[in-house]
C-alpha positions as CSV (number, residue, x, y, z in Angstrom):
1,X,118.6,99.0,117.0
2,X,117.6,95.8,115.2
3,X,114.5,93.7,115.9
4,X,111.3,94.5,115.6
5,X,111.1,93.9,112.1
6,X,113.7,90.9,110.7
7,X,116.6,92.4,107.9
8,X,115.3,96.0,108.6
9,X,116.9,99.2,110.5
10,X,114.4,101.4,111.7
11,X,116.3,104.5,110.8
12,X,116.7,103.4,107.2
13,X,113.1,102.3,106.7
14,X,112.9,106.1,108.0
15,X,114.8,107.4,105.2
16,X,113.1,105.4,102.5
17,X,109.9,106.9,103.6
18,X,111.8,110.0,102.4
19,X,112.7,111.4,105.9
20,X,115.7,113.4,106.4
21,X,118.0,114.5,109.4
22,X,116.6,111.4,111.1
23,X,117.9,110.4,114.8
24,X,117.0,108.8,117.5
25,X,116.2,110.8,120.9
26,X,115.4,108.7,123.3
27,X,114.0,105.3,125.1
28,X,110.3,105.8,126.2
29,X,110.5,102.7,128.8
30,X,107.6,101.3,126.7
31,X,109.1,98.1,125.6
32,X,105.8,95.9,123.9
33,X,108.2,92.8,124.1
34,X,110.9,91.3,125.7
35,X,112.9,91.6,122.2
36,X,111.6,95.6,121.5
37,X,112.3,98.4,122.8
38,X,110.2,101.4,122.4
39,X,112.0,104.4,120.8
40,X,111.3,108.0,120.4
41,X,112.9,109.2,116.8
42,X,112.9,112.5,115.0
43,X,113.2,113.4,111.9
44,X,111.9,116.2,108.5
45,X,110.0,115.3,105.8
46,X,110.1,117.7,102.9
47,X,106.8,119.5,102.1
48,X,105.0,117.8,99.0
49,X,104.6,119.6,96.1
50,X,100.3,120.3,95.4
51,X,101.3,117.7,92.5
52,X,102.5,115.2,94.7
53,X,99.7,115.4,97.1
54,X,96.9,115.2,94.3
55,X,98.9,112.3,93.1
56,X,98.7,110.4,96.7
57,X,95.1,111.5,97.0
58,X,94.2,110.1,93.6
59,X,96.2,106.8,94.7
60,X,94.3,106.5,97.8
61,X,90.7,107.2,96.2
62,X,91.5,104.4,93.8
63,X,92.3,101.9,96.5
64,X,89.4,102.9,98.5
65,X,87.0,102.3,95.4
66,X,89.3,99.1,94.9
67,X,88.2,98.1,98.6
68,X,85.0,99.5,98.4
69,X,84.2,97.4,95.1
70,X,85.2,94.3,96.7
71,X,83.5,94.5,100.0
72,X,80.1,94.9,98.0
73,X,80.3,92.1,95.7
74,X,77.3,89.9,95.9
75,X,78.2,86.6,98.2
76,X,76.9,85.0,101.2
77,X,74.7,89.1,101.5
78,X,73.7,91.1,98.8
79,X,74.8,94.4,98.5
80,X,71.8,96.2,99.9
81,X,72.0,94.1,103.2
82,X,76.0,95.1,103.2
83,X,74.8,98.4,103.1
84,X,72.3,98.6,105.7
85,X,75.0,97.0,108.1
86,X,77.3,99.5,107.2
87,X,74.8,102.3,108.2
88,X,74.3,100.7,111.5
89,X,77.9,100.0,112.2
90,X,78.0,104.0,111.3
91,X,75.3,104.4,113.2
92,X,76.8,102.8,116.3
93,X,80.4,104.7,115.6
94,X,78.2,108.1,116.3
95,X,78.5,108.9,112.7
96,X,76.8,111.2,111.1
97,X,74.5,110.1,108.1
């Protein structure tokens, strides 16, 4: 079940995500390669405790600010000009302002 990703087993990446009970079920006859196959796989993942999830959500807003801080640095555009294209990217998307 090798392959897709050198020195790694799917089903053990699967487990380190902190899956349990996981198995594979079937083939989905979508191979995206020659040298993949396309898998169907099952597994549990234990409920997270309201700790753990305001510790993930903390970690993500961090890294969004960390993105965010970055992608407005003053370069080639200042960061009012980043922001206008943003709102007409936004815009464009159908988002809501």
């Amino acid at each position: 079940m090798g392959g897709a990703i050198p020195g790694k087993d799917f089903l053990a990446m699967i487990k380190e995500a902190g899956f349990g009970d996981a198995e594979m079920v079937s083939e989905t006859g979508f191979n995206s390669s020659p040298v993949t196959k396309g898998m169907l796989f099952k597994a549990v993942k234990p409920a997270a405790s309201i700790s753990e999830r305001r510790v993930d959500s903390m970690a993500a807003l961090d890294k969004y600010q960390e993105f965010f801080e970055e992608a407005y640095v003053v370069g080639a555009l200042d960061r009012k000009t980043k922001h206008l294209i943003a709102l007409g990217a936004s815009l464009a998307a159908g988002c809501d302002p």
